[in-house]
C-alpha positions in Angstrom: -57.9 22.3 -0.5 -54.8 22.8 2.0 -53.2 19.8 3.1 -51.1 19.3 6.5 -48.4 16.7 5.6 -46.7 15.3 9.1 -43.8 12.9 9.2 -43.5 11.9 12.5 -40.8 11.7 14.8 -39.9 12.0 18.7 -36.8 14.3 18.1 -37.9 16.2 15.0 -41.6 16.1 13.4 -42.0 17.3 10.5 -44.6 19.5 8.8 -45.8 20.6 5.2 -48.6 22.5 4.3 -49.9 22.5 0.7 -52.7 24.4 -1.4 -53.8 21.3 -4.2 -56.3 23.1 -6.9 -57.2 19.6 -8.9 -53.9 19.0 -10.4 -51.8 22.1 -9.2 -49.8 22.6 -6.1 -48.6 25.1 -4.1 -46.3 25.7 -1.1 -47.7 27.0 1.5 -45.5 26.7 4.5 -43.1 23.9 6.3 -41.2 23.3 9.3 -40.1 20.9 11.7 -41.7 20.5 15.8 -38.8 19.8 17.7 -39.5 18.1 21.2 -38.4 19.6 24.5 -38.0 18.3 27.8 -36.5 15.5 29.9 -39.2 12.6 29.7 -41.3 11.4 26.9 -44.5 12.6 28.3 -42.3 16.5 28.4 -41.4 15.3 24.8 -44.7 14.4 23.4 -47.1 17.4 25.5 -44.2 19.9 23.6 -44.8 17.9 20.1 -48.8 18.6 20.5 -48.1 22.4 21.6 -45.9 23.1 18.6 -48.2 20.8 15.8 -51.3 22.9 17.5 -49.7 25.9 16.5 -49.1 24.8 13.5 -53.0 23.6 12.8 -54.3 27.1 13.6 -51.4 29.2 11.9 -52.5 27.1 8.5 -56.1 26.0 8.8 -55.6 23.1 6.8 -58.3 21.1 5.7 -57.1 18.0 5.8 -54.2 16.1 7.0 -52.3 13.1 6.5 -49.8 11.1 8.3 -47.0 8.6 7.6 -47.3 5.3 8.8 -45.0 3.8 11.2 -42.7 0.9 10.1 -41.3 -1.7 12.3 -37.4 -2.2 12.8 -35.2 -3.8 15.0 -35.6 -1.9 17.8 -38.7 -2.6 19.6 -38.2 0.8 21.9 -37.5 3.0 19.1 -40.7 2.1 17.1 -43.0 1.8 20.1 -41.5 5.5 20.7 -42.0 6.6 17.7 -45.7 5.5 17.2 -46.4 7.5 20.5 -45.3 10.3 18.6 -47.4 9.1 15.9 -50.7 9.1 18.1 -49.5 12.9 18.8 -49.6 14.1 15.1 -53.1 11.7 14.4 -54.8 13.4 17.4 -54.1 17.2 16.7 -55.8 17.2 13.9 -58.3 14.9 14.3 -59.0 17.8 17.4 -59.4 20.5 15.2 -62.1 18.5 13.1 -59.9 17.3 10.3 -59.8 13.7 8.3 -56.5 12.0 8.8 -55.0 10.3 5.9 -52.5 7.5 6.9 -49.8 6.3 4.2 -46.6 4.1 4.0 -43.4 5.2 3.3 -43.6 3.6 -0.3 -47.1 4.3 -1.1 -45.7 8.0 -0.5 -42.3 7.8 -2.3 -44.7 6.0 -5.1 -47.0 8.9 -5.2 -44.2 11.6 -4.9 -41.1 9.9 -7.1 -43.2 7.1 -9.2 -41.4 4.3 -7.2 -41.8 2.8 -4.0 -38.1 2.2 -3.4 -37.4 5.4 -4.1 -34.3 7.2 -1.9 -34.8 10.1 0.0 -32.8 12.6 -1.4 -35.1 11.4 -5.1 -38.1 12.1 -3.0 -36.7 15.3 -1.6 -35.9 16.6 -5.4 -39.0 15.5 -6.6 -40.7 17.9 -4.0 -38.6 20.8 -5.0 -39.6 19.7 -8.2 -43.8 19.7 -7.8 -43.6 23.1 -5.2 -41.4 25.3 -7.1 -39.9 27.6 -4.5 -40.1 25.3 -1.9 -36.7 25.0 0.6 -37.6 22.6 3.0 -36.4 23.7 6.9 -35.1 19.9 7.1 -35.2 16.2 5.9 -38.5 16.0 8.1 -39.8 18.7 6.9 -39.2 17.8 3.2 -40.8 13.9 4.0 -44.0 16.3 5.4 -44.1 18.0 2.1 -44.0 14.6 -0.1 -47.0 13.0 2.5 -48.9 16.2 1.7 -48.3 16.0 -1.9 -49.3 11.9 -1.4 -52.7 12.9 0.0 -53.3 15.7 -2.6 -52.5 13.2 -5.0 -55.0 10.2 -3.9 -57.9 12.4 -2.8 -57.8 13.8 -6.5 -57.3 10.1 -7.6 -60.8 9.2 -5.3 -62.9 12.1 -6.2 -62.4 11.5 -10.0 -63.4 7.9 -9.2 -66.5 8.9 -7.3 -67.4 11.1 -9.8 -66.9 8.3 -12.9 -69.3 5.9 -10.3 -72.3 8.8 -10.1 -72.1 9.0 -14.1 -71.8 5.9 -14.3 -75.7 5.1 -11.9 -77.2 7.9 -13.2 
């Protein structure tokens, strides 16, 4: 299964894109979407372009998306969740499931804590996808929400299958 990891953002979006063959993973590619333009609607219509490219360059199979925390700054995070609707609808376009997790659910699934910082979560990754240089921090947080979703779809189809032995 290839898995689109995207860690959105309005300046710099990250993406990761794993192969997961039941407990193994493998790097496939990474980057980061960088948004052009004057206005956030510029911003955001260059974020989709780029993330498009990105969806058919890698036909991924599914995707998953961090989910957006609340801070101070009302602006900021309404900003940032508009960016968020971008990488949700791309590839929910191209046909794909959408996998939405927090930032500790991740760093759990990626470091084995929820509090974990990013530069753990950032070794970790180099750690699980030997060979793997990250273009960015975003790009890195892509990889470790890819990796999440690897992890938790494994997790649910070995639960699923346990249920079917289980009624039969």
């Amino acid at each position: 299964m290839r898995v689109l990891g995207i860690d959105p953002g309005l300046r710099s979006m990250g993406w990761g894109v794993i192969e997961a063959d039941g407990p193994r993973l493998r790097h496939v590619a990474n980057g980061q979407c960088r948004s052009e333009g004057t206005d956030l609607a510029e911003r955001l219509l260059s974020l989709a372009a780029q993330l498009r490219a990105v969806v058919a360059a890698h036909a991924p199979d599914a995707a998953a998306v961090e989910q957006v925390f609340v801070n101070r700054d009302g602006a900021g995070t309404l900003k940032l969740g508009q960016a968020r609707g971008i990488a949700m609808l791309i590839p929910a376009e191209a046909g794909l499931a959408v996998g939405e997790y927090s930032p500790s659910a991740i760093k759990k699934a990626v470091v084995g804590t929820g509090g974990a910082a990013k530069a753990q979560v950032a070794h970790m990754v180099s750690i699980l996808l030997p060979g793997a240089v990250p273009a960015g921090p975003d790009a890195a947080d892509a990889l470790a929400i890819a990796i999440c979703h690897a992890h938790h779809r494994r997790a649910g189809q070995g639960l699923a299958a346990a249920l079917a032995r289980a009624a039969s």
